[in-house]
FILUM-774194 format. One record per atom (N, C-alpha, C): residue number from 1; residue in one letter; atom name; x, y, z. Coordinates in steps of 0.001 Angstrom, whole numbers, plus 500000, padded with zeros to 6 digits. Layout:
N
NUM/A/CA/X/Y/Z
...
//
This chain:
281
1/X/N/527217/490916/474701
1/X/CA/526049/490058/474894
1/X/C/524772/490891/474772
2/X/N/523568/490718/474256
2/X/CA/522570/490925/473445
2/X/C/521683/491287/474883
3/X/N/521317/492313/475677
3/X/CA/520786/492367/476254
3/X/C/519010/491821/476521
4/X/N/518515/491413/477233
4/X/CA/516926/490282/477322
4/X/C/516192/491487/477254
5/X/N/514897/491709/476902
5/X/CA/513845/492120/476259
5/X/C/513228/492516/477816
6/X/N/513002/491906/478826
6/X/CA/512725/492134/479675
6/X/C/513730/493035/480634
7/X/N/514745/493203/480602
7/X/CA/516051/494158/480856
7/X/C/515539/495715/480083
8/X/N/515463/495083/478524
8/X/CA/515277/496888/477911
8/X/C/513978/497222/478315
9/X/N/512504/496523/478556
9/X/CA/511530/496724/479278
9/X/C/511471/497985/480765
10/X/N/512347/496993/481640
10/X/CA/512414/497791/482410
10/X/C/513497/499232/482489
11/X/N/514443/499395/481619
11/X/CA/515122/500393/481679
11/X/C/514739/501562/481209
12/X/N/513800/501204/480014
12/X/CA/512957/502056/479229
12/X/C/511398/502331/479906
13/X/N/511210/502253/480928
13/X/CA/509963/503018/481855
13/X/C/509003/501907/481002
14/X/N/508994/500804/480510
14/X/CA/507484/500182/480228
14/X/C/506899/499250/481309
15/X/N/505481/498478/480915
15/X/CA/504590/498391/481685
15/X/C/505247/497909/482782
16/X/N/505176/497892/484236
16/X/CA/505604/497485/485322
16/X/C/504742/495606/485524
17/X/N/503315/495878/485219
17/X/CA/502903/494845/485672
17/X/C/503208/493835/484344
18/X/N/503201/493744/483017
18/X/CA/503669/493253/481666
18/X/C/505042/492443/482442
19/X/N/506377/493159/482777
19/X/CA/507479/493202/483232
19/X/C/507049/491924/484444
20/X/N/506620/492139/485630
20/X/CA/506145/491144/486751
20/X/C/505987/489371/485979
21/X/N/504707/489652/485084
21/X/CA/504271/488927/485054
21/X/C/505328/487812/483721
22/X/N/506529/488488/482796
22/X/CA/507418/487564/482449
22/X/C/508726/487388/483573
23/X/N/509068/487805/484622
23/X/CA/509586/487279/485774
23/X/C/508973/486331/486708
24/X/N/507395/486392/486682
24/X/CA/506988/485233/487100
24/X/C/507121/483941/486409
25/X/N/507177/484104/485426
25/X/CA/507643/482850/484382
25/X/C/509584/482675/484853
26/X/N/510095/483165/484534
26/X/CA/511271/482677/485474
26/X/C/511907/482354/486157
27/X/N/510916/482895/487456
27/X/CA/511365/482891/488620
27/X/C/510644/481061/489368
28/X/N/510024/480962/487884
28/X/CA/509076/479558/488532
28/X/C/509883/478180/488070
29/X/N/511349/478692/487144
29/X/CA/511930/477460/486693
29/X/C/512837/477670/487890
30/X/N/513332/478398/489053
30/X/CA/513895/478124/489575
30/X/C/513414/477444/491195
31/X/N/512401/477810/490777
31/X/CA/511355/476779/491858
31/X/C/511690/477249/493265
32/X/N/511374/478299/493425
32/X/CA/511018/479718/494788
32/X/C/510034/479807/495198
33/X/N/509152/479142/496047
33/X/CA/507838/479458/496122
33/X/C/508026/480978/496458
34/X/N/509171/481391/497321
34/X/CA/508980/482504/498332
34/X/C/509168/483745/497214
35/X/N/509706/483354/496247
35/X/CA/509707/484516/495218
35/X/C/508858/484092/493821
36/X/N/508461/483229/493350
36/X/CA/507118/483459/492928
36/X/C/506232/484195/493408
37/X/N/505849/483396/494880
37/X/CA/504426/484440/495228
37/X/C/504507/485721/495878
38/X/N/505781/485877/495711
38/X/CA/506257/487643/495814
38/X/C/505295/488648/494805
39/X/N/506121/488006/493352
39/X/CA/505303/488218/492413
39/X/C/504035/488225/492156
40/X/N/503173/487238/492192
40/X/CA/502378/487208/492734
40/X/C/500914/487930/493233
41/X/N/501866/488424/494596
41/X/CA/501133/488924/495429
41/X/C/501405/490648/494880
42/X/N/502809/490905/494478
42/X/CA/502820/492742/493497
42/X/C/501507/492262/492441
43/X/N/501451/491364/491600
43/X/CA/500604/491226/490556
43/X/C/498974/491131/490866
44/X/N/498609/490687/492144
44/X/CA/497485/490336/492002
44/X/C/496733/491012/493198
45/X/N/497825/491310/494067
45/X/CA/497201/491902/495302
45/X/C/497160/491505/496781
46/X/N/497786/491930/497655
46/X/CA/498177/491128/498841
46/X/C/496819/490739/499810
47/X/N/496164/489981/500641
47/X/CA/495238/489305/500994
47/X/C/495226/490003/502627
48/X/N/493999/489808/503742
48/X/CA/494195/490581/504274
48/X/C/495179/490175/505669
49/X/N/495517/488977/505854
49/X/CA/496273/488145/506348
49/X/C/497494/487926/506231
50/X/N/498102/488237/504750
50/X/CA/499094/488459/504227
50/X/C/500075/489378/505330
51/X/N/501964/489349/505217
51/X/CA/502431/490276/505777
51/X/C/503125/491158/504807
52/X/N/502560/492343/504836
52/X/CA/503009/493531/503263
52/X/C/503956/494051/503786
53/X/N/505154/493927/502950
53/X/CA/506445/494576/502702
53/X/C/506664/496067/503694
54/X/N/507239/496090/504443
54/X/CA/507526/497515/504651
54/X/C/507561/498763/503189
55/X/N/508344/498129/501976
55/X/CA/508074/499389/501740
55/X/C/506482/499884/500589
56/X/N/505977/498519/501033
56/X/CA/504360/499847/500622
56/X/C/503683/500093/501904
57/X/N/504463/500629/503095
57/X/CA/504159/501930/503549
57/X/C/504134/503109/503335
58/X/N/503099/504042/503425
58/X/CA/502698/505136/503388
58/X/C/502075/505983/504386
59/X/N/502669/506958/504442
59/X/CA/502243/508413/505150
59/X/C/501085/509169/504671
60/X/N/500262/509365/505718
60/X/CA/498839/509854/505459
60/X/C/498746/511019/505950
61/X/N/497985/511771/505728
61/X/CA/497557/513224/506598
61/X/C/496173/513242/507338
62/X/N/496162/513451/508252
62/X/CA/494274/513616/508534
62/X/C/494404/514876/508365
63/X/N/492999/514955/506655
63/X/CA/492694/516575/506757
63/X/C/491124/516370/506324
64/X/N/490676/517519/506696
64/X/CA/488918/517117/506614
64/X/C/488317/518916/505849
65/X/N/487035/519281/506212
65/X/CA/486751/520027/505711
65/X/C/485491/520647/507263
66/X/N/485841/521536/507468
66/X/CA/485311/522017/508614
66/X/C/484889/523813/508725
67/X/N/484277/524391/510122
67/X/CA/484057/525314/510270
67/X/C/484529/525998/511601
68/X/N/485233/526776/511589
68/X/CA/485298/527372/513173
68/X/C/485209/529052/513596
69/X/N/484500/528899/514756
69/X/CA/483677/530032/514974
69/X/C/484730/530774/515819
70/X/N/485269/531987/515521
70/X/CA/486094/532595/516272
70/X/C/486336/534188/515884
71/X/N/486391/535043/516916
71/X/CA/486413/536577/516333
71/X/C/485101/537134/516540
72/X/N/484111/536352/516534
72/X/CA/482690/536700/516361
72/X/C/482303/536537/514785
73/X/N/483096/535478/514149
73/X/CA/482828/535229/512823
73/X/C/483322/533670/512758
74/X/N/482403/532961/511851
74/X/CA/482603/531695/511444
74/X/C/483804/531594/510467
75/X/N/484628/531200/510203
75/X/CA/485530/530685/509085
75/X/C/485051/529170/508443
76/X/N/485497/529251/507614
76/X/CA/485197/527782/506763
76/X/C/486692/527844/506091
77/X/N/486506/526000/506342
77/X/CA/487876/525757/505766
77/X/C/487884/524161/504900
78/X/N/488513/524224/503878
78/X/CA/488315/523228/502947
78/X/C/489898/522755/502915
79/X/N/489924/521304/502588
79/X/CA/491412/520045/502440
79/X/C/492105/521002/503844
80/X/N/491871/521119/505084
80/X/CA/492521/521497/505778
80/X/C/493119/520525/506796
81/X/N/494353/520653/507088
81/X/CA/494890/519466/508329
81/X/C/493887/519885/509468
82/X/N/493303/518738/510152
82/X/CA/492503/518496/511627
82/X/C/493293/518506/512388
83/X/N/493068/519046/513672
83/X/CA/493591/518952/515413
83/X/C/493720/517649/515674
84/X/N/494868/517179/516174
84/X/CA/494939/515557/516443
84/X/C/495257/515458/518033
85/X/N/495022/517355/518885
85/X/CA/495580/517105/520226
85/X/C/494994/516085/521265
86/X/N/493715/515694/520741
86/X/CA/492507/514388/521861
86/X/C/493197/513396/521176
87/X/N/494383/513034/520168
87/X/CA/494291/511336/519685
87/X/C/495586/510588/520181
88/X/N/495678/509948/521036
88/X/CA/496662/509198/521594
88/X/C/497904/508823/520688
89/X/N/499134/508695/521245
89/X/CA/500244/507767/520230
89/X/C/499586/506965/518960
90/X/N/499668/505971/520166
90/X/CA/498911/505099/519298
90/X/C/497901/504769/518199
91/X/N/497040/505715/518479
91/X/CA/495650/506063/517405
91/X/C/496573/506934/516531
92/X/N/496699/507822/516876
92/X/CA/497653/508701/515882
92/X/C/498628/507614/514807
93/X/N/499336/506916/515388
93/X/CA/500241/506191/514383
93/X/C/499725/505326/513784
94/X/N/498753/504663/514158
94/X/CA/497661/504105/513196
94/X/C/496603/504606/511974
95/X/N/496046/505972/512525
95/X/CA/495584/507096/511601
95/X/C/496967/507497/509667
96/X/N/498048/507542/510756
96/X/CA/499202/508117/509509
96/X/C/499682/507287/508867
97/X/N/500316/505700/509185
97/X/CA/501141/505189/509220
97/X/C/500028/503564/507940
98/X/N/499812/503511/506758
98/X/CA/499226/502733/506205
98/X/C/499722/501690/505241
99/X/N/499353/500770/505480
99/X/CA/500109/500150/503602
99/X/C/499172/499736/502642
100/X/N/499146/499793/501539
100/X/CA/498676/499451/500459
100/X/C/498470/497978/499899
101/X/N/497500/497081/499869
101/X/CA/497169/496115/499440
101/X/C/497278/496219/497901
102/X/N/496596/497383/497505
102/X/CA/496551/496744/496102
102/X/C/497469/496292/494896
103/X/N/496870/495353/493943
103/X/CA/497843/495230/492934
103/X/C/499303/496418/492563
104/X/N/500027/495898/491699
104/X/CA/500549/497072/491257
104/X/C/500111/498023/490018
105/X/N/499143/497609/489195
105/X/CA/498804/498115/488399
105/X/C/497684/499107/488483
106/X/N/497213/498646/489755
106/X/CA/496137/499612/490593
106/X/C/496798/500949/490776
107/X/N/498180/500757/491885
107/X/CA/498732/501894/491895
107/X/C/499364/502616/491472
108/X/N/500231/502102/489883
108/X/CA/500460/502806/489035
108/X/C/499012/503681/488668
109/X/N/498086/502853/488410
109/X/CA/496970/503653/487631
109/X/C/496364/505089/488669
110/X/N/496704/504506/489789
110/X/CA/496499/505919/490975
110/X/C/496900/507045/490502
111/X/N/498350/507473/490293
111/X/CA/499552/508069/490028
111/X/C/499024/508824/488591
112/X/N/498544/507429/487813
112/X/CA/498436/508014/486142
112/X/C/497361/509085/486413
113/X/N/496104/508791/487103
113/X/CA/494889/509300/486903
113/X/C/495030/511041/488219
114/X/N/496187/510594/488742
114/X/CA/496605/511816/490415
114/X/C/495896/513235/489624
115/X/N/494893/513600/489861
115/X/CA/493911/514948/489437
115/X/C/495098/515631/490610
116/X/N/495668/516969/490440
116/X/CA/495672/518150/491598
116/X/C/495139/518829/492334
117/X/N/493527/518404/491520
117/X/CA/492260/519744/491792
117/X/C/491647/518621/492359
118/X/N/491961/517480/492838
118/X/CA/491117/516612/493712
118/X/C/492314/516028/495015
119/X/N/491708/515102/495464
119/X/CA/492438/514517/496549
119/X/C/492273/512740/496757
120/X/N/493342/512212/496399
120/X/CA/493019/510685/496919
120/X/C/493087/510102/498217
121/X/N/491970/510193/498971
121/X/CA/492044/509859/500290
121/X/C/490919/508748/500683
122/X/N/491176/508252/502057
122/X/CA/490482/507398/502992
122/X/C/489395/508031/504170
123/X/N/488501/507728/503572
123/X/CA/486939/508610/504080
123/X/C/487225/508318/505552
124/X/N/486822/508808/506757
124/X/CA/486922/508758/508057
124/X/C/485500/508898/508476
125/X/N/485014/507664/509444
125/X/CA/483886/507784/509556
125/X/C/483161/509053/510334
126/X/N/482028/509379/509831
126/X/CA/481168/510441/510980
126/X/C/481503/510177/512512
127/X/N/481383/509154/512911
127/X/CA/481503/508756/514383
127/X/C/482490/509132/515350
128/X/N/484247/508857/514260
128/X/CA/485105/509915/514782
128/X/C/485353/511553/514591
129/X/N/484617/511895/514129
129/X/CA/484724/513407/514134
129/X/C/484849/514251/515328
130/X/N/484012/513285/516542
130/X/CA/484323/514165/517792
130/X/C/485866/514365/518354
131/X/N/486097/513039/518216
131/X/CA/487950/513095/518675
131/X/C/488650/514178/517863
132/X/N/488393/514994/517047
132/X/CA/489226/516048/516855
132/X/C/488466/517296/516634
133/X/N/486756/517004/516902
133/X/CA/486418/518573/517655
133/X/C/486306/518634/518848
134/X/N/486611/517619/519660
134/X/CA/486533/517514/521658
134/X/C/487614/519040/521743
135/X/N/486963/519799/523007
135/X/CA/487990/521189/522612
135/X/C/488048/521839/521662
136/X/N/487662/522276/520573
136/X/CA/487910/522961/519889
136/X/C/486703/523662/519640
137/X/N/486099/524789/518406
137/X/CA/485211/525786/518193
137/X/C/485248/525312/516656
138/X/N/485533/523961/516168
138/X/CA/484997/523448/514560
138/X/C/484104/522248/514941
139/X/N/483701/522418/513580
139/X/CA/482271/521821/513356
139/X/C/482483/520570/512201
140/X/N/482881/519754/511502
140/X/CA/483893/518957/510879
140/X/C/482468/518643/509772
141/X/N/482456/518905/508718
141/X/CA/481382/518230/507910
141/X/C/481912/517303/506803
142/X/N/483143/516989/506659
142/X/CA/483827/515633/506491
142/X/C/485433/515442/506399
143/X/N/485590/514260/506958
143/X/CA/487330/513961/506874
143/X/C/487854/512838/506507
144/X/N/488783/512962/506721
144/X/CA/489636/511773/505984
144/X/C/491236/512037/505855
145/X/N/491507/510619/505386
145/X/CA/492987/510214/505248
145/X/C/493739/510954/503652
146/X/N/494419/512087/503682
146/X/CA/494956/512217/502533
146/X/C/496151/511658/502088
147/X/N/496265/511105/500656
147/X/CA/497273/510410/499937
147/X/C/497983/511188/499491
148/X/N/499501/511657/499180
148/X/CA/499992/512099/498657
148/X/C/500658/511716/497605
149/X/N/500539/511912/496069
149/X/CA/501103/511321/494871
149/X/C/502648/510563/495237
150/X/N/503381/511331/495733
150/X/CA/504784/511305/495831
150/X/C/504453/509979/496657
151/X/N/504466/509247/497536
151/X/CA/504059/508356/498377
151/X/C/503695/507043/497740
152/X/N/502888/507217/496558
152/X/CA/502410/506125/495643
152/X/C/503474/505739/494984
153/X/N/504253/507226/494672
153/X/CA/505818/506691/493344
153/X/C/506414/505736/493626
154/X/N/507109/506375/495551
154/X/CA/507497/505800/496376
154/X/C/507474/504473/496377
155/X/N/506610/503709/496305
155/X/CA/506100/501873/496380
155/X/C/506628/501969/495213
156/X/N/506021/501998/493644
156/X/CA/506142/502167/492485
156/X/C/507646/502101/491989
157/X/N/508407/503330/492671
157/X/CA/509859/503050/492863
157/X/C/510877/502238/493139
158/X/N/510243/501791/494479
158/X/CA/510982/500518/494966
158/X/C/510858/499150/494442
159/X/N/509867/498508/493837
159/X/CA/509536/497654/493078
159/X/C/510077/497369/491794
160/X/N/510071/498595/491321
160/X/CA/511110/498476/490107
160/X/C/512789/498540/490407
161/X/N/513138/498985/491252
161/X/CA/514491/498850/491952
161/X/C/514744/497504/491648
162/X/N/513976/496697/492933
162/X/CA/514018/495130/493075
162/X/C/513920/494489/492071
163/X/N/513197/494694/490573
163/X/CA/512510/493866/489739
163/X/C/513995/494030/488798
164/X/N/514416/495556/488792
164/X/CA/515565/495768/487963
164/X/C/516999/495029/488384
165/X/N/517097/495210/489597
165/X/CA/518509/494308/490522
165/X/C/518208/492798/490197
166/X/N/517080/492260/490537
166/X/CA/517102/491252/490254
166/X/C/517528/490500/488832
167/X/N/516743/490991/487293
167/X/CA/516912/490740/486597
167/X/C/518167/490737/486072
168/X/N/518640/491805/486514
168/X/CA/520427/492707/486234
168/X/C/521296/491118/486792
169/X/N/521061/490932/488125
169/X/CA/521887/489928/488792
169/X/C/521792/488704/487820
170/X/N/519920/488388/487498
170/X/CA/519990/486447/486635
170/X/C/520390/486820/485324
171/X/N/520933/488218/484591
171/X/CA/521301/487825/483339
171/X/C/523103/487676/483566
172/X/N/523587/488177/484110
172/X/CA/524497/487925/484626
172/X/C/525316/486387/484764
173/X/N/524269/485965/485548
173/X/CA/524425/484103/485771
173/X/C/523950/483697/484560
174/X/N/523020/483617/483779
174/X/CA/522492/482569/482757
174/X/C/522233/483549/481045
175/X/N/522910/484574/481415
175/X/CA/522857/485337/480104
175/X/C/521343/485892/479787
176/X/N/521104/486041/478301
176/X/CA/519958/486453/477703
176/X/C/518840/485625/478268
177/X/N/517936/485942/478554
177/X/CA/516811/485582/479556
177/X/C/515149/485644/478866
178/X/N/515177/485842/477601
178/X/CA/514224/485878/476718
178/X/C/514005/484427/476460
179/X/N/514805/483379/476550
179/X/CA/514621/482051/476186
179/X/C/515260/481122/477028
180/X/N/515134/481700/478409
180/X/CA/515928/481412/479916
180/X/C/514816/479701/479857
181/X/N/515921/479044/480447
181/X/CA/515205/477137/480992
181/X/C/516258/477158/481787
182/X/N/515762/476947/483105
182/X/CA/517267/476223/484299
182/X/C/517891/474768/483623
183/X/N/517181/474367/482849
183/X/CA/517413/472605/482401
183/X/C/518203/473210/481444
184/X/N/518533/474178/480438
184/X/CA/520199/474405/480049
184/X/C/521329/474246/480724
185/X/N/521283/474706/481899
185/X/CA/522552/475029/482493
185/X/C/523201/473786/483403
186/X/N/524416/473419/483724
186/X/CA/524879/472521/484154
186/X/C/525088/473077/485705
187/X/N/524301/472960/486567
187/X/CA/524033/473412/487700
187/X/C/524055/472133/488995
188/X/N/524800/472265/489426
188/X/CA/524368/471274/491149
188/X/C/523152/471992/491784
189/X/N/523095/471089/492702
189/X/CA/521914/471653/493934
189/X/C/522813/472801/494264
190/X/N/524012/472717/494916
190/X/CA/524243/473802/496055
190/X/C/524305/475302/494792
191/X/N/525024/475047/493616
191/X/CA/524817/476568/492967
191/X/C/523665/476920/492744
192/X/N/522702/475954/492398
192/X/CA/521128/476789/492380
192/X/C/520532/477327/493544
193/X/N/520860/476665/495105
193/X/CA/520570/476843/496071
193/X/C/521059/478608/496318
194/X/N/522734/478436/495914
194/X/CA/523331/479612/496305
194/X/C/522257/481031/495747
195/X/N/521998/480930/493808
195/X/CA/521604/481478/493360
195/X/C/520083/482097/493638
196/X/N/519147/481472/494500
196/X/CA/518202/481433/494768
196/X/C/518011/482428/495744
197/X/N/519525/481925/497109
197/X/CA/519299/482754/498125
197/X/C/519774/484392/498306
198/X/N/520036/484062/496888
198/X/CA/520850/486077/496604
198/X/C/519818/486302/495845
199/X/N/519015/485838/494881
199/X/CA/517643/486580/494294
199/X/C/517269/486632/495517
200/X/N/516288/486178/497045
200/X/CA/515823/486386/497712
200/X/C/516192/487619/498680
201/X/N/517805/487461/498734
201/X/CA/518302/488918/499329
201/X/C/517849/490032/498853
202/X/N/517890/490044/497450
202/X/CA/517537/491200/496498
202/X/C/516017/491522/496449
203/X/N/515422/490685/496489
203/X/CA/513773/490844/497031
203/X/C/513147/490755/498220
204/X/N/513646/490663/499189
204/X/CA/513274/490634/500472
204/X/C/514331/491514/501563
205/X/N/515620/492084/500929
205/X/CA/516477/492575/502076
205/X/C/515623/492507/503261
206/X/N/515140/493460/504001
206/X/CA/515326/492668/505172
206/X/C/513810/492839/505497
207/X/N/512954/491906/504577
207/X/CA/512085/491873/504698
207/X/C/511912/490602/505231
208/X/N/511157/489795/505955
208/X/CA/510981/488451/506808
208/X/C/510799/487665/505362
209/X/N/511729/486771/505337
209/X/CA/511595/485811/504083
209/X/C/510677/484841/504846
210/X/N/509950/484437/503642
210/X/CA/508668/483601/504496
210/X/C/507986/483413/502973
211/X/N/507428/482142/502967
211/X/CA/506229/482044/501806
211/X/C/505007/482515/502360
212/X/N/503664/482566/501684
212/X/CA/502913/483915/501581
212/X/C/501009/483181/502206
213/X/N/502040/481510/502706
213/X/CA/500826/481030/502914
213/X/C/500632/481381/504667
214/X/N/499195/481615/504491
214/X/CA/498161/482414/505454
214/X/C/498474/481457/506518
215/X/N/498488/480435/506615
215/X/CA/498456/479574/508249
215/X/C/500156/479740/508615
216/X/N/500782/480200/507774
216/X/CA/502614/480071/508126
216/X/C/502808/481130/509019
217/X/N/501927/482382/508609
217/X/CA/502563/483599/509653
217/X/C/501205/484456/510355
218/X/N/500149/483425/510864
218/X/CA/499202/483651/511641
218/X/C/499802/484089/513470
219/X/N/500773/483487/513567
219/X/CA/501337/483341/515156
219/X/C/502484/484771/514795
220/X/N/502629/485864/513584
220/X/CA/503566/486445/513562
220/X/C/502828/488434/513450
221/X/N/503593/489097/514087
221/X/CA/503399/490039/514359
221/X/C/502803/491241/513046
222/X/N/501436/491027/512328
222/X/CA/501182/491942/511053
222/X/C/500946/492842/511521
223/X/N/501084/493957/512271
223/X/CA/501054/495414/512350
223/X/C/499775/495592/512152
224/X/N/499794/496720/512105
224/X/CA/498464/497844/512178
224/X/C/497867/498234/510815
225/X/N/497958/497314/509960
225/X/CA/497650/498021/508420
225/X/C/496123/498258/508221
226/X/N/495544/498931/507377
226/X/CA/494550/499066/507053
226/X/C/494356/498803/505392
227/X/N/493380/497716/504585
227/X/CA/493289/497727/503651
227/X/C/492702/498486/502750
228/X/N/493223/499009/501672
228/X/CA/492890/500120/501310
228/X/C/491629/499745/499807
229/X/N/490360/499433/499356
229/X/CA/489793/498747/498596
229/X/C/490466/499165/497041
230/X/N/490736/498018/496315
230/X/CA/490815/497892/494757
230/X/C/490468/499220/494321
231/X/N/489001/499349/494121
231/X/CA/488290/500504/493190
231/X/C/488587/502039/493875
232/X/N/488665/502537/493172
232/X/CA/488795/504122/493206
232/X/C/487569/504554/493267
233/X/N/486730/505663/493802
233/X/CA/485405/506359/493286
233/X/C/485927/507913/492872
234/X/N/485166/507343/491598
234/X/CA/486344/509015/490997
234/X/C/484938/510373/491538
235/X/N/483643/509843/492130
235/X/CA/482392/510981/492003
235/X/C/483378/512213/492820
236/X/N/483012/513169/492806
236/X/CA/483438/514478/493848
236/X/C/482545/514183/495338
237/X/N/483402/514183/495973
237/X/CA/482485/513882/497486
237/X/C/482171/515550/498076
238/X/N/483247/516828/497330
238/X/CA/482616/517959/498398
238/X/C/482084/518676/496910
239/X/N/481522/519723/497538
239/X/CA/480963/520202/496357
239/X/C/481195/521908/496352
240/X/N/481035/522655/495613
240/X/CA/481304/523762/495302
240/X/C/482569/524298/494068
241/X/N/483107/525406/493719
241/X/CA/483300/525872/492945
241/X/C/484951/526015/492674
242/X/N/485233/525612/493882
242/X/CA/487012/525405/493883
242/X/C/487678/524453/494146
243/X/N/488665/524151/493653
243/X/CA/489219/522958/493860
243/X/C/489387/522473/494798
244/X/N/489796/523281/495650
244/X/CA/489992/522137/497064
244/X/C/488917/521860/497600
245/X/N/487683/522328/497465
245/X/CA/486794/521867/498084
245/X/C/486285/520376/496941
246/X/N/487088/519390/496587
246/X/CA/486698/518351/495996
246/X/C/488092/517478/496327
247/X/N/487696/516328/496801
247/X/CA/488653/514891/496573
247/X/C/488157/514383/495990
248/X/N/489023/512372/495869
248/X/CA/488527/511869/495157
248/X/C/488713/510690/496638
249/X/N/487457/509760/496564
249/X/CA/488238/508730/497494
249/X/C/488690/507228/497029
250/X/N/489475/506793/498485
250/X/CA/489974/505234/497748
250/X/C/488588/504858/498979
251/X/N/487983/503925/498564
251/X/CA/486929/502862/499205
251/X/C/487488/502873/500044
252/X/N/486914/502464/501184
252/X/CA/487120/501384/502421
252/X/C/485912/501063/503257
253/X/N/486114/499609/503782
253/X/CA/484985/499137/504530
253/X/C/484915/499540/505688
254/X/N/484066/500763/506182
254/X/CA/483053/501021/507568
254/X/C/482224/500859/508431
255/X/N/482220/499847/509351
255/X/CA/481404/499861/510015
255/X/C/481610/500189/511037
256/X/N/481233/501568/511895
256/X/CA/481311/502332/512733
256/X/C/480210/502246/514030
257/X/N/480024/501795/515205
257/X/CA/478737/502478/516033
257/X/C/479331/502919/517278
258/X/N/480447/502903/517477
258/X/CA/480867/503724/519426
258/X/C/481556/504771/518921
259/X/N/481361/505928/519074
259/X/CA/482376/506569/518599
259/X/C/482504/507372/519978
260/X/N/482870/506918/521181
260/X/CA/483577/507623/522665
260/X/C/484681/506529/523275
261/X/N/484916/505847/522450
261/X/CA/485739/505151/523012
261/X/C/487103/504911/522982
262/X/N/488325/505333/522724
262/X/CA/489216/505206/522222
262/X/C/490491/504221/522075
263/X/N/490410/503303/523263
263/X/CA/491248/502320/523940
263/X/C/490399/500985/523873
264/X/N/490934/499806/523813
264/X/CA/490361/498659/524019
264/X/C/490453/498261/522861
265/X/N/489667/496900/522671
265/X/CA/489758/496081/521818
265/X/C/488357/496552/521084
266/X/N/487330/497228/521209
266/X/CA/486087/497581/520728
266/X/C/486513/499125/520141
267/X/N/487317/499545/520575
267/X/CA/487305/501069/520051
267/X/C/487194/501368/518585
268/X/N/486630/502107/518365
268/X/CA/486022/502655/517040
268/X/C/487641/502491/515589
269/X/N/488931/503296/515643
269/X/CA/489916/503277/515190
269/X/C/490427/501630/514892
270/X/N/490201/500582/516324
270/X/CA/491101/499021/515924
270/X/C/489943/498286/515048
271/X/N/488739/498865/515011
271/X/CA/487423/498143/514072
271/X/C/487614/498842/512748
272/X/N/488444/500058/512408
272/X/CA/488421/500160/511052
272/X/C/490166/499886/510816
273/X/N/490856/499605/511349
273/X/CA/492191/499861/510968
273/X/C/493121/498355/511131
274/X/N/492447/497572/512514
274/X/CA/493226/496398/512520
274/X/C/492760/495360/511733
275/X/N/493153/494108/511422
275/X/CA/492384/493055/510717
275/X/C/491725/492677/511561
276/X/N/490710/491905/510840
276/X/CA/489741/491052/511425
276/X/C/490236/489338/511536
277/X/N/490376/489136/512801
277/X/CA/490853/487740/513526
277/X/C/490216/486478/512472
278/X/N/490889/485467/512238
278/X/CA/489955/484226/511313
278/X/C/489315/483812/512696
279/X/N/488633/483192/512950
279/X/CA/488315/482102/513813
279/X/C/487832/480905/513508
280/X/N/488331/479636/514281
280/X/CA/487821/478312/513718
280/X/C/486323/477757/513989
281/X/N/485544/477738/513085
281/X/CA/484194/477418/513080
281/X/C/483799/475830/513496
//
C-alpha cells in the first residue's frame, strides 16, 4: 500500500506546521472538536486561559550578569547562574518551571535562529534583583530566565511523536490518507466512536481530555505558567566584546512596582508569572 504524502512528510523531517495544518483537515471529517482544536491551538497558539499540555514544559535557569566585591577586588561576571538562597519553594518553582504558548512554528523558528554567542531568555524585572542580592556582596546589572536550545527540541519532539503515531494509527484504519473522506467508509457510530477515542489517547495520553473552550476549564486547576510573547527581539541587550556578555530576549509583559514582597496575592513574582483572573463586568 502506497504510503500518504503526509506520512512521507513527516518521516522525512519536513515542515512541522505544513504537516499540522493537512491533519487539521482530517481530523475535522471525523468531527473531534477535542482534537481539531488541539491542532489548532499547536498551529496558532495557545490563549492565556487555555490549559497547555504538560509537555511544553520547560526548564529555565535564573542567570543574570552581575558584580561581586570580594578579596579586596571586584569581580564581574557575565550569563552567570544567580543565588536563589532568599527565594522560597514556591517562587523558585515558578521562576524554573515554564510553558510555552507559542505557535509551533514560532518555536521551531527559535531552534532554527538558536545563536550560541547569544542567549534566549525571559528579562527579569529590576525590582526583583534584590531577592537574590539580599546577603550577598553582588551588584546585579541585569537578569533573567535562560532558555536552553535542547528544551525547545524537547516540545518540537514530542509533537511530532504524536502527529507521527497518530497518522501511522488513521492510515492503518482507512489506508492512503491523501484523498481520506469518512463518507467512504462503511462505518457505524460505535466504530467511529471507538476510532476517535484511540486518536485522542494518542494525543492527549494523559493529558486532561477536554475541548479548548475558555468557560469549560475556568473552575480547573491551570498552574503557574507564564506566557512567553510571540516576537523574539533579536537587539543585543548586554554589550561588550564577548559573547557571553550578549543574549537575545523572548518579550514578556512587565509590570513591576513592590519589589519587598514575596508572599501574597500582590507579590511582585504571582503579577508576572500567574494569569490574570477574567472578571465579569
Amino acid at each position: 500500500m502506497a504510503k500518504s504524502n503526509i506520512l512521507k512528510d513527516i518521516t522525512t523531517s519536513k515542515n512541522l506546521e505544513s504537516v499540522l495544518k493537512r491533519l487539521y483537515v482530517i481530523l475535522n471529517d471525523l468531527e473531534s472538536i477535542d482534537m481539531v482544536n488541539w491542532v489548532k491551538k499547536e498551529l496558532y497558539g495557545y490563549e492565556d486561559d487555555d490549559q497547555v499540555p504538560e509537555y511544553r514544559s520547560i526548564i529555565t535557569n535564573i542567570m543574570g550578569d552581575y558584580e561581586m566585591i570580594g578579596y579586596g577586588k571586584i569581580w564581574s561576571y557575565k550569563h552567570h547562574i544567580l543565588p536563589t538562597i532568599n527565594l522560597d519553594e514556591e517562587t523558585l518553582d515558578n521562576l524554573t518551571h515554564k510553558k510555552l504558548f507559542q505557535p509551533i512554528a514560532t518555536i521551531v523558528n527559535m531552534i532554527e535562529n538558536y545563536n550560541e554567542n547569544k542567549h534566549l531568555s525571559i528579562p527579569l524585572p529590576v525590582s526583583s534583583y534584590v531577592l537574590f542580592q539580599k546577603g550577598t556582596t553582588i551588584t546585579i546589572s541585569n537578569a533573567y530566565l535562560n532558555i536552553d536550545k535542547s528544551e525547545l527540541i524537547k516540545v518540537i519532539n514530542k509533537v511530532e511523536s504524536k502527529v507521527l503515531d497518530l497518522v501511522v494509527y488513521l492510515e492503518k484504519k482507512f489506508g492512503n490518507l491523501d484523498e481520506f473522506d469518512i463518507d467512504n467508509f462503511d462505518l457505524n457510530k460505535k466504530e467511529i466512536t471507538s476510532i476517535v477515542d484511540n486518536c485522542k489517547s494518542i494525543i492527549f495520553n494523559n493529558f486532561d481530555i477536554q475541548t479548548f473552550d475558555n468557560s469549560s476549564i475556568k473552575s480547573r486547576n491551570l498552574g503557574n505558567e507564564t506566557k512567553i510573547n510571540k516576537k523574539i527581539n533579536k537587539s543585543n541587550t548586554g554589550k561588550g566584546n564577548y559573547s557571553s556578555e550578549k543574549h537575545t530576549d523572548v518579550n514578556t509583559e512587565i509590570n513591576i512596582t513592590n519589589n519587598n514582597k514575596t508572599s501574597g496575592k500582590n507579590s511582585w513574582w504571582k503579577r508576572l508569572f500567574h494569569k490574570k483572573e477574567k472578571t465579569n463586568e
